[in-house]
PARO-814817 format. One record per residue (C-alpha): residue in three letters; z, y, x. Coordinates in nm, 3 decimals. Layout:
N
SITE   type         Z         Y         X
SITE    ALA         Z         Y         X
...
***
This chain:
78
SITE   type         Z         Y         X
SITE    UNK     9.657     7.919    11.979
SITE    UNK     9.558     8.280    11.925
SITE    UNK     9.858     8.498    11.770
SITE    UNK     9.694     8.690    11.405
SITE    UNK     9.613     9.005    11.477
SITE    UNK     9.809     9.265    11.280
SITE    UNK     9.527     9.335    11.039
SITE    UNK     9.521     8.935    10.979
SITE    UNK     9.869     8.967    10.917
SITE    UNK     9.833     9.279    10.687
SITE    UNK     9.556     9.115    10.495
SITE    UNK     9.813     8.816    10.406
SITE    UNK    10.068     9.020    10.335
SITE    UNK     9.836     9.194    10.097
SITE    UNK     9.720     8.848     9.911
SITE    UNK    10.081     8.766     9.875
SITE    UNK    10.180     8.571    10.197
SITE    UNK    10.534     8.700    10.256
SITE    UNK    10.609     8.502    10.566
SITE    UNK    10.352     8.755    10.729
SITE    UNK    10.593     9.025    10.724
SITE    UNK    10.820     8.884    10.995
SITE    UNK    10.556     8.871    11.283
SITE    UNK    10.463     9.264    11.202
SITE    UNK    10.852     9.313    11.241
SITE    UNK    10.918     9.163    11.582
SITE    UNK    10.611     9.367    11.720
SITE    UNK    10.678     9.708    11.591
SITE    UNK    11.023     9.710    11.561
SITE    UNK    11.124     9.847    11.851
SITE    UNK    10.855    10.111    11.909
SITE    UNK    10.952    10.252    11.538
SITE    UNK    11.271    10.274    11.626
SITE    UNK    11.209    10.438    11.937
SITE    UNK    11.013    10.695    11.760
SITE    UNK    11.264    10.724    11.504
SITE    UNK    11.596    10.791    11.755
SITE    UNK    11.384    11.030    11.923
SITE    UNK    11.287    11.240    11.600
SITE    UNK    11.624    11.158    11.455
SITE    UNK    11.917    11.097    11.736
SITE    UNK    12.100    10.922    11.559
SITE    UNK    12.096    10.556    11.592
SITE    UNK    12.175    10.459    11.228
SITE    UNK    11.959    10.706    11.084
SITE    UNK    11.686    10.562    11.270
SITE    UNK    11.734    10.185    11.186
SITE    UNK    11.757    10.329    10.827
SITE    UNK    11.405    10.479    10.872
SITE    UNK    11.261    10.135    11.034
SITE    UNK    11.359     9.920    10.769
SITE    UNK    11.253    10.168    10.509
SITE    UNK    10.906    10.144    10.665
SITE    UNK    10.900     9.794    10.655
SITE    UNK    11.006     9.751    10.318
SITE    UNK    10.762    10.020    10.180
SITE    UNK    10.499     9.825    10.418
SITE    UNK    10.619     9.488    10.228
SITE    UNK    10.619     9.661     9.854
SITE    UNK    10.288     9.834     9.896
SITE    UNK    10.091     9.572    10.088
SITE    UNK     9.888     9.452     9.773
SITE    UNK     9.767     9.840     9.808
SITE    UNK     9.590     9.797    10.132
SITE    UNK     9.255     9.804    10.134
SITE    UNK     9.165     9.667    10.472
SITE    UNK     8.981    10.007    10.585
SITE    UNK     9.308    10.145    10.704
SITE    UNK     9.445    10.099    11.059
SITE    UNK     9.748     9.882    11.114
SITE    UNK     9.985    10.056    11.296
SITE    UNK    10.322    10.236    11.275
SITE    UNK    10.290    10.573    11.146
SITE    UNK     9.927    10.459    11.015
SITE    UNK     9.858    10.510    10.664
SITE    UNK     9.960    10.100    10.579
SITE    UNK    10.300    10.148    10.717
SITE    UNK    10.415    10.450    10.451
***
């Protein structure tokens, strides 16, 4: 069986489907918080700024529109 892509995943997310939020999670964690540290240095300030993402991701899914790219730092992760 074929893992959803993220913009599968997105796109339930968006219609309501909050179980789609965990799969997103285990694949971008880490590079976000990569990203994060490195801007940041600080490894609670940085684990502050992943969840943040997600949650704003998770709050403002029903916004997506589908056009924009799934991706962190992309427009659907802010």
């Amino acid at each position: 069986m074929t893992e959803p892509s993220d913009r599968d995943l997105m796109g339930r997310l968006a219609a309501g489907d909050r179980e789609a939020l965990s799969p997103l999670m285990e694949r971008h964690h880490r590079r976000l918080y990569r990203i994060a540290l490195a801007y940041l240095r600080r490894p609670d300030d940085a684990l502050d700024v992943v969840q943040e993402t997600f949650v704003k991701a998770f709050v403002h899914a029903g916004r997506w529109d589908g056009a924009a790219e799934v991706a962190p730092g992309s427009r659907a992760s802010r």
